[in-house]
Every structure is written in C-alpha cells, then in structure tokens.
Phi, psi and omega in degrees: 000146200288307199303347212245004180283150183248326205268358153289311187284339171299315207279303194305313194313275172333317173282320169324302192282338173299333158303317171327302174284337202097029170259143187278060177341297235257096233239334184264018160223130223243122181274178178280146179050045186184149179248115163062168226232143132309140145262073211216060206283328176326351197246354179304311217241016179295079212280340186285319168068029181254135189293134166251133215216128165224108202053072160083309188211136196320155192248350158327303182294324182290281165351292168335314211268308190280278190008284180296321190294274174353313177302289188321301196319312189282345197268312197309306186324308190257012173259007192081345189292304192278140230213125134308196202283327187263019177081009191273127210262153198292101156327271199235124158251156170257108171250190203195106164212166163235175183017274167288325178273009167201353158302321196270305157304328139343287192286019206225294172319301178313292197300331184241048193275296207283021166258005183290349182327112167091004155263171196278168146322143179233102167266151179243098179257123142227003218251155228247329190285110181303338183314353197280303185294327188273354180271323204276321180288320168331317211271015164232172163239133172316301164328303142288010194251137158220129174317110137325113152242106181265105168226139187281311185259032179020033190231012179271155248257332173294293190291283167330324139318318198265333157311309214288327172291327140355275203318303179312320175254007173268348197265300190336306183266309197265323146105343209232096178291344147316345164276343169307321175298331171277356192227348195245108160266181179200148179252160159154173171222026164244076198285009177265344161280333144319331193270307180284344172281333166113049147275194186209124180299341177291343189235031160257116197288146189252154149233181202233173179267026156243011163266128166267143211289328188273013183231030208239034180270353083018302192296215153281328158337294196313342179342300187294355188278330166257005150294333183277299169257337159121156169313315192291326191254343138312336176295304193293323189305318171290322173321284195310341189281326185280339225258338209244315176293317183285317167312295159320275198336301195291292206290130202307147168310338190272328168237036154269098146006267148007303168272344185266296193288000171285267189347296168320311169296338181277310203300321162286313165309334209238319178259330171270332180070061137305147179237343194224125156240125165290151171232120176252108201250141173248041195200151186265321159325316188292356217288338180256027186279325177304309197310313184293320201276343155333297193279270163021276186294312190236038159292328199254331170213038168282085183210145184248012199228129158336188160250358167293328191089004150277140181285114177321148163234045150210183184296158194230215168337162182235167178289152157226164205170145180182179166209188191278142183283135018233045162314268186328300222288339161272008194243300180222002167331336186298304178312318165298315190233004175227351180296174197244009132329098207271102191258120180315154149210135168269161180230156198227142150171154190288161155280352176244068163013141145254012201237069202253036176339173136026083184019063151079018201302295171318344164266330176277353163288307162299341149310312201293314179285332161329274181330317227252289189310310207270353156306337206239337196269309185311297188307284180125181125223148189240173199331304179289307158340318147298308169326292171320310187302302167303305202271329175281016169228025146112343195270165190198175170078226174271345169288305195297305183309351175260024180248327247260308170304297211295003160273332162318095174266110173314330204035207189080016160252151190282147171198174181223135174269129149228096195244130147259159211280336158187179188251077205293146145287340155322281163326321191269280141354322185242337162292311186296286193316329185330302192290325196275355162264334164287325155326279193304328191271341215243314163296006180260337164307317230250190238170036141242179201277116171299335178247012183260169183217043169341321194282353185267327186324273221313311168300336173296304191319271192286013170270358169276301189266021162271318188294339179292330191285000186249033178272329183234172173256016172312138166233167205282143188213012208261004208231168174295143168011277196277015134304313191306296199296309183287322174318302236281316185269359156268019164284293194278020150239022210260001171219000000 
C-alpha cells in the first residue's frame, strides 16, 4: 500500500520542506546570475508572520509592505476617497490579464459575489480577441471605471495590448493623459514601463519571481479581489489557505487532505490509464472553479520530461475539466457513468445555501442530487435491478430484453465527495490550497517540476514570427504546407 511506503512518505516530507523553507524547487527556470526560483505562493498567505528566508533575507517583510499598501489602496477605492479625473468615485474596475493574472481572480471574485456588498464592479479581459475588450468596454464609463493592468514584466504582448486599447478609449473621455494616473493601476515590477504607460509608480503593486503565475492570486494579482469583496475578507481568504498549508504541514499521511487526493489521482492515472478528472462543483458561485484549476493541474503537471532530464514511461497529469451540478448531469454525465472511459470526478458542495429560497427547497433538492450522482457512480444498477424495474412498469418478454443492457449501470467509479459547511472565503481559501497541494504531491510522485511552464513559449515563439507576415497580402512560402495555406487564405478573406 502507497500509505504504508515509508521511503515515499520521507521523500514527500523532504520536497514539503524544501518548498517550505525556500529552496529553489523550480530549477528549469533559471534567472542571471542564479539557477532557478523559490517556490512561495505559501509566504503570500503566511498568516503566522514566521520568516521565510530566501537568498539570505526573509521575504516577510516585503509580503507584508504590499499588503498593507493593497489594504490603504481598497479602503480609499471603496469609500470613495479616490476620485476619477472629474472628481467621481469608482463605480467598476476592470482587470486586464492573462492566466494566472485573470483565471485566478475571475474564479475567486465569482465564487464570493455574495461577499461583495459595498465594493465596485469587477470585469474581467484577457482574451487577445477584441471582442472581449469591446464588450466589455460597451457596458462602462470612463469616468468611474479603473483599470486593473497586471503583468509582472509589462511587456506580454495580450495584456499590454489590450491595455494600450483601455487607455485609448479612456483619452476618448477624458482628453487629458494626466488622467491615466487616476484610472490606471499595475501589478507588475517593472516601473520604468509602467511609469512610461502614465501610471503613477505609487500606485504599482509589486510580486515577486518566486510567484508563480498560476499560483499568484495570493499576491498583488488579487487586487480586484479585495477591491471587490474588501480587504477584510481578502485576509480571510489568505487565512483559510495558511489554516490548509499547516494542515499539509501537520497532519499524518493517512488524513492529510492533499495527500490522500494526490494518491488517489496517481492511482488512477497510473493503475487505471485514467486520462481525465472531473472537478464538479455543486454551487453556482463555484462555476469558474474547474476552469482555474485547468490551468493549476495541467499547467503544472502536464509534463514528459523528468527533473532528471529524461522521458518519463509513464502517464503524468490528467486532462482536467468539469462544470457546476447540476447542469453537467444534463450534459455529459452520460459519459460518467455508461462511457467507456474510467473518469475520477470530485463533487464539491457546501451544506449551507447562501440562497436558502422557498424554505431552502432548492438546495435540498441539489443535496439530493449530489448524494444521489456519487451514489449511482458506487453503486451501479445491475442487471436484475433493471430488470425488476422493467417488468414493474409492464414490459416484459423480448422488448424488455432487448432494453434490458441499456438499463444497465457497472458502477465501480470512482469519486470523492467533498462537503463543507458554506462557502466561505475562509473556506475558499483552504479548498484551493487544498488542490494546490495535490498538485504538488502528485509532481513530486511523478518526478517533475511543477512550476516552470515551457510548453506555452513555442506557440509565443512563432506567432512573433507569423505576426509580421499578416501585414501585406503577399505570399507566404516560409512555413509548413499547411500553415503556408491557412496564411494565404486568410489574407484573401480577411476583408
């Protein structure tokens, strides 16, 4: 039994801690004059204030510094002290990210909507496509709206775009580029490009290169999250998340949360040739929770290459993917329980409403159905069961037999029930690290590095050198056939 390997569980101990402490696990992604990052979205949410010490000196106090500043920053915002160009107070903020820098605060602003009571709107751009930005822009006013820019080096090439079209249609109104400094913040650490878009460096939140992106919702990332729902319950949300790391810390293997679902998730992947895990949420506040962890899981351990340098021969991440219950049960549940597929799925969901309508009718109807999916996935119905079923609803002879497999369920699938008492930030907080520690336990199984993400560059690479070429309508011969071919024809249908 995996629990009962001792020289497995030393080995877990040992990589914990080395994340823990500030040793630089992520080793393939190597800054000047130094090999490879810390790992330490953990010291975001280090509620405890115990030094973490990286190249020499604790990294607390700097964590800290932002904080507070992110604190002053949400109270002027939602109290009104900060004033547009025209003296009107922020309505709606927008932020403008990519990945990490809008998946996580997306999934997180959406998941606490009934804790937002007296902070502005929060929209979200990240998508490279204008329609994202022009829809989005459609439905605000310049006067009250202020721009979120999160990028750490202010130069990716989606978010900065999509800034520079912000600004431009914020000029529109405002007429005055001395007004950008009222509507325009930046997460980032690069202030002489910040400085040159007309932010004012006082108001650029800084994170650091042992934040990783997709674990950076913690950071200064979070702004909107705590512009939304307030500062005090951004604290608790780094709470429930510090309150889930001591837990991962503390707790014996046999009832460490984390660790029991990293196993589980190898075991299938690896014994079973599972390729996919649902993550099913049973709350509609929850609805973008699979989606962020799309990226979490299989950003982080979509990987063939060892930490060794060698190609694994065997399975690594699984796809992951899901929607809110009890939507998927009209959609692709089928597939969960008669497909031919073994699919893990976890189901999630609070015991407590935050909507607790027509005396609570509607939640206990989606407890039943929770209850009801992971009951059915265990269970089964077998043959005579079906049977029993058919013939007490008259049929009988060769119709009932020939209906009579297609009634059939195997069960034997797998699943994890996860019920909490509501859905808290607190609360919330302590699910994502949950995950973001299996994730970690589960590359340390599988003997890669969890946090560089290599596999995203090569498509950056060539869409630089695709993009000068969709400049004329001349044609391309520098590419493969069918590249050559897809250029070609969207020159001559693009107007």
């Amino acid at each position: 039994c995996v629990i009962e390997n001792y020289s497995i569980w030393f080995f877990l101990v040992h990589a914990r801690e080395q994340m823990f402490s500030g040793e630089k696990i992520n080793f393939t992604e190597v800054l000047p004059q130094t090999f490879g990052r810390a790992v330490l979205h953990i010291a975001l949410r280090n509620r405890a204030n115990t030094p973490i010490v990286v190249d020499g000196k604790d990294v607390m106090p700097e964590v800290n510094r932002v904080l507070e500043k992110m604190k002053g920053f949400c109270h002027r915002v939602r109290s009104g002290a900060w004033k547009g160009f025209n003296g009107k107070a922020i309505t709606d903020v927008v932020n403008i990210g990519i990945g990490g820098s809008d998946l996580g605060p997306l999934m997180v602003t959406e998941a606490l909507k009934p804790y937002s009571k007296g902070g502005p709107n929060v929209w979200f751009v990240s998508n490279i496509d204008g329609t994202h930005m022009a829809k989005t822009l459609a439905q605000l006013n310049a006067e009250t709206t202020l721009f979120i820019i999160a990028s750490k080096t202010f130069t990716t090439q989606e978010t900065i775009t999509n800034a520079e079209s912000a600004k431009e249609w914020f000029l529109k109104t405002a007429n005055d580029t001395s007004a950008v400094a009222k509507h325009f913040v930046a997460l980032s650490t690069n202030a002489p490009k910040v400085r040159d878009f007309g932010i004012d460096t006082n108001n650029m939140f800084e994170f650091w290169d042992w934040v990783g992106g997709r674990y950076s919702l913690w950071s200064a990332i979070g702004l909107s999250i705590a512009l939304h729902v307030g500062f005090d319950n951004f604290e608790q949300l780094l709470a429930g998340a510090h309150w889930m790391d001591q837990h991962f810390c503390s707790a014996p293997l046999e009832q460490n949360a984390p660790v029991l679902l990293a196993l589980l998730g190898v075991w299938y992947v690896n014994f079973f040739q599972a390729e996919t895990h649902a993550m099913l949420p049973y709350d509609q506040y929850m609805h973008r929770f699979a989606a962020y962890f799309q990226q979490g899981d299989m950003e982080s351990n979509g990987k063939y290459i060892t930490k060794s340098g060698t190609r694994v021969n065997y399975h690594t991440g699984p796809i992951v993917w899901g929607e809110p219950g009890t939507n998927g049960q009209h959609a692709f549940y089928q597939l969960i329980h008669q497909g031919t597929r073994m699919i893990p799925a976890d189901f999630l969901i609070p015991a407590q409403s935050q909507h607790p309508i027509r005396d609570n009718l509607h939640h206990k109807i989606l407890m039943a159905n929770f209850l009801a999916q992971t009951e059915a996935l265990m269970k089964g119905k077998t043959s005579e069961e079906a049977r029993k079923e058919l013939e007490a609803s008259g049929m009988s002879g060769d119709a009932l037999d020939k209906l009579l497999p297609h009634k059939v369920f195997q069960g034997n699938k797998p699943s994890n029930s996860i019920i909490f008492k509501k859905l808290t930030p607190f609360m919330l907080g302590a699910l994502v690290a949950m995950y973001e520690h299996k994730i970690f336990v589960q590359g340390v199984l599988w003997n890669i590095n969890s946090y560089d993400q290599w596999g995203v560059e090569l498509g950056k690479q060539l869409a630089k050198k695709i993009e000068p070429e969709l400049q004329d309508d001349s044609e391309v011969h520098t590419h493969d056939s069918s590249t050559n071919g897809l250029i070609t024809f969207f020159k001559k249908n693009r107007t």
